[in-house]
C-alpha positions, 0 to 999 in steps of 0.5 A: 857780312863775314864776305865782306870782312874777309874781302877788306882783310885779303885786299888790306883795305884797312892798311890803304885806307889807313895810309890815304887818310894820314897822308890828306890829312898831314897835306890839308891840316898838318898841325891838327894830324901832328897834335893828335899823335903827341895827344896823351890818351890812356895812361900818359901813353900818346896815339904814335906810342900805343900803335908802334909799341902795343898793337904792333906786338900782335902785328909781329906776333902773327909775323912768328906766327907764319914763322913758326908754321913754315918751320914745323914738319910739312910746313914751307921752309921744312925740310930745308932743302926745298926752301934753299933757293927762295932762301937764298934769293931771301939773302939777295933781296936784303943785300941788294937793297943794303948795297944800293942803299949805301952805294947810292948815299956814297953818292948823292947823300950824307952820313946821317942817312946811313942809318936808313940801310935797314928800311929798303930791306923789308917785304910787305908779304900781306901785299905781295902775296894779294899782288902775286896772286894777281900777277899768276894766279892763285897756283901759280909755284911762283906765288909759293915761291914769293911767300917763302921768300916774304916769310924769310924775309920777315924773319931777317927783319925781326932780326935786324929790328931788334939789333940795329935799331934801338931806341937812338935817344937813349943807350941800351942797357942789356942787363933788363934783357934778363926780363925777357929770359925770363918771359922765355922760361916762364912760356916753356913751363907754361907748354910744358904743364900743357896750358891750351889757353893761349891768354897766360903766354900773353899776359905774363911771359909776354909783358915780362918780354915787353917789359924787358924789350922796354927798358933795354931800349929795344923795340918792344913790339916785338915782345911776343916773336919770342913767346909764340913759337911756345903757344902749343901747336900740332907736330906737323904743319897744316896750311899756312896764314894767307893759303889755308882753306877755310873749311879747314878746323885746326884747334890748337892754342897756335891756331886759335891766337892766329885765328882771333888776333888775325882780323884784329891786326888786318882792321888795325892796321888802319891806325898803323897807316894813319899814325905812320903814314902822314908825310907831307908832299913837300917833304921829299927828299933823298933818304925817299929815293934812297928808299925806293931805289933800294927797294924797287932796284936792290930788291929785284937785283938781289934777288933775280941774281941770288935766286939763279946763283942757287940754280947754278950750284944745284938748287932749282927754281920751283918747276914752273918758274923760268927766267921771266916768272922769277924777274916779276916775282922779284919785283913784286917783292920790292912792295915794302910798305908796312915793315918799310915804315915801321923801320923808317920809323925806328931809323931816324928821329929828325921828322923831315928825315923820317918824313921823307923815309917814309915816303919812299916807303909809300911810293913802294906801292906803286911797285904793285901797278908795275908788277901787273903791267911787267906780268902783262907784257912779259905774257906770264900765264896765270895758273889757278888750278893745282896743276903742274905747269910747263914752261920752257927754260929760259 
């Protein structure tokens, strides 16, 4: 049973499953999927609002969580020297989309899909790395190499969900932000009087932060990203979320959170897909290939062209990776899917808008076929034994 689990968790068969469901039902019986997601269920609260505003909070936490551990001493983005090329190709796969985006709008679009800029600058990084992996092989440095860039990535999401998205139907209104201070502060005491359970962060800095994330009209799933780097949690860093070995016992209230909320997120992610995810066919449009042009051409461009930058000013790709290597990892960044969604989501309010973002955001899975027949014909050897590969510069 427990192979089973962690083989529906590591190939995201929830999320998948989650995201065919919404789409058949939406195409076979529209009225009945859309009257279920406006259903009231528990305190007034409909099915849209308690996955997008409740259950995504644990969805961005294990996000900071990832975050946290790569910053620590040993982690993947400390020191920062070593992490300054994926950075970099992290800033090309954000302005590359961006500028895609609304070169392509300028073009063919109209002012009110401006706003989607933000959608094609997401990574699917559960996703990416599955089909990373598939691509190279499990040691393959071009797999470490595309996390580092998805773990950045996140973070550059975060950020631009909290700044550019708020709630467009109503302003914002800054002074309740006072709220989250205060959930901030209460966390810190919390680590400082050394609280191992990890249930007070949650249950009071991380209310009063959604609380507060609510009422400014910001979006409050991403109430705990500000609370769990306070989760108390060893100096240096051991594994991460997606490469950790099994057998390896880590205590700590971080790890526990990570430990016990992980499944939970991977198997609700099911009820993201099914409540994100139910666009009709018929609803293509051109924020949809706004979307995925901007994710499958910004993304590798962007990248591919920040990523050598950094090469040319001192920075090296990880050894192991040349030209081919770093082309298909770019491309298997374009996988937007989830935060792609989730921001199509918060972008637009008119539905046949948002219905035809999100399907941009869907087609993006395709991007995992083309990555594996790319990897196939540009003969990338998979590597799944740590060792130290050659290949010869390109």
């Amino acid at each position: 049973m427990k192979k089973t689990i962690q083989m529906l968790q590591e190939f995201s068969i929830p999320l998948i499953a989650g995201v065919f469901a919404a789409l058949i039902w939406a195409n076979i019986s529209p009225h009945s999927y859309h009257e279920l997601m406006e259903t009231e269920l528990i305190f007034g609260a409909n099915f849209h609002f308690l996955v997008n505003d409740i259950f995504m909070v644990f969805f961005f936490a294990i996000a900071g969580v990832e975050i946290t551990q790569s910053l620590m001493p040993g982690g993947d983005l400390n020191p920062l020297k070593k992490a300054i090329n994926p950075l970099l190709a992290t800033i090309g796969g954000v302005v590359g989309p961006v500028a895609v985006y609304l070169g392509l709008n300028a073009v063919f679009g109209s002012p009110e899909l401006v706003r989607g800029w933000g959608i094609p600058t997401a990574t699917d990084i559960a996703l990416a790395w599955l089909v990373a992996r598939f691509v190279f092989g499990a040691a393959h440095p071009a797999v470490k190499f595309l996390l580092l860039l998805a773990i950045a990535d996140d973070a550059i999401g975060l950020v631009i969900i909290a700044v550019f998205y708020p709630d467009p139907l109503q302003p914002a209104e800054p002074i309740w932000l006072l709220l989250v201070l205060a959930a901030v502060i209460v966390a810190f005491a919390l680590r400082k009087f050394n609280v191992r359970n990890y249930w007070p962060y949650l249950l009071v800095a991380g209310l009063l932060s959604w609380t507060g994330l609510h009422n400014t009209h910001l979006h409050p799933a991403l109430a705990l990203v500000f609370i769990v780097p306070f989760l108390p949690h060893p100096v240096t860093a051991r594994g991460h979320l997606f490469e950790a070995e099994e057998e390896e016992e880590e205590h700590s209230t971080l790890a526990r959170f990570e430990h016990e909320w992980k499944v939970i997120v991977d198997f609700g992610l099911f009820f993201f897909g099914l409540s994100n995810a139910g666009v009709q066919l018929s609803g293509i449009g051109a924020a949809t290939w706004l979307v995925f042009v901007g994710l499958l051409l910004g993304k590798t461009v962007g990248i591919v062209t920040l990523a050598n930058l950094g090469k040319l000013v001192g920075f090296p790709l990880p050894e192991g990776m040349g030209q081919k290597e770093l082309f298909t990892a770019a491309l298997v960044a374009a996988l937007g899917l989830t935060v792609a969604l989730f921001v199509a989501g918060a972008a637009f309010v008119d539905p046949s808008i948002q219905g035809a973002a999100k399907m941009g955001a869907l087609f993006s899975g395709f991007v995992a076929i083309l990555a594996l027949a790319v990897g196939k014909m540009l003969g990338i050897r998979k590597i799944n034994e740590e060792a130290t590969p050659v290949v010869e510069e390109h």
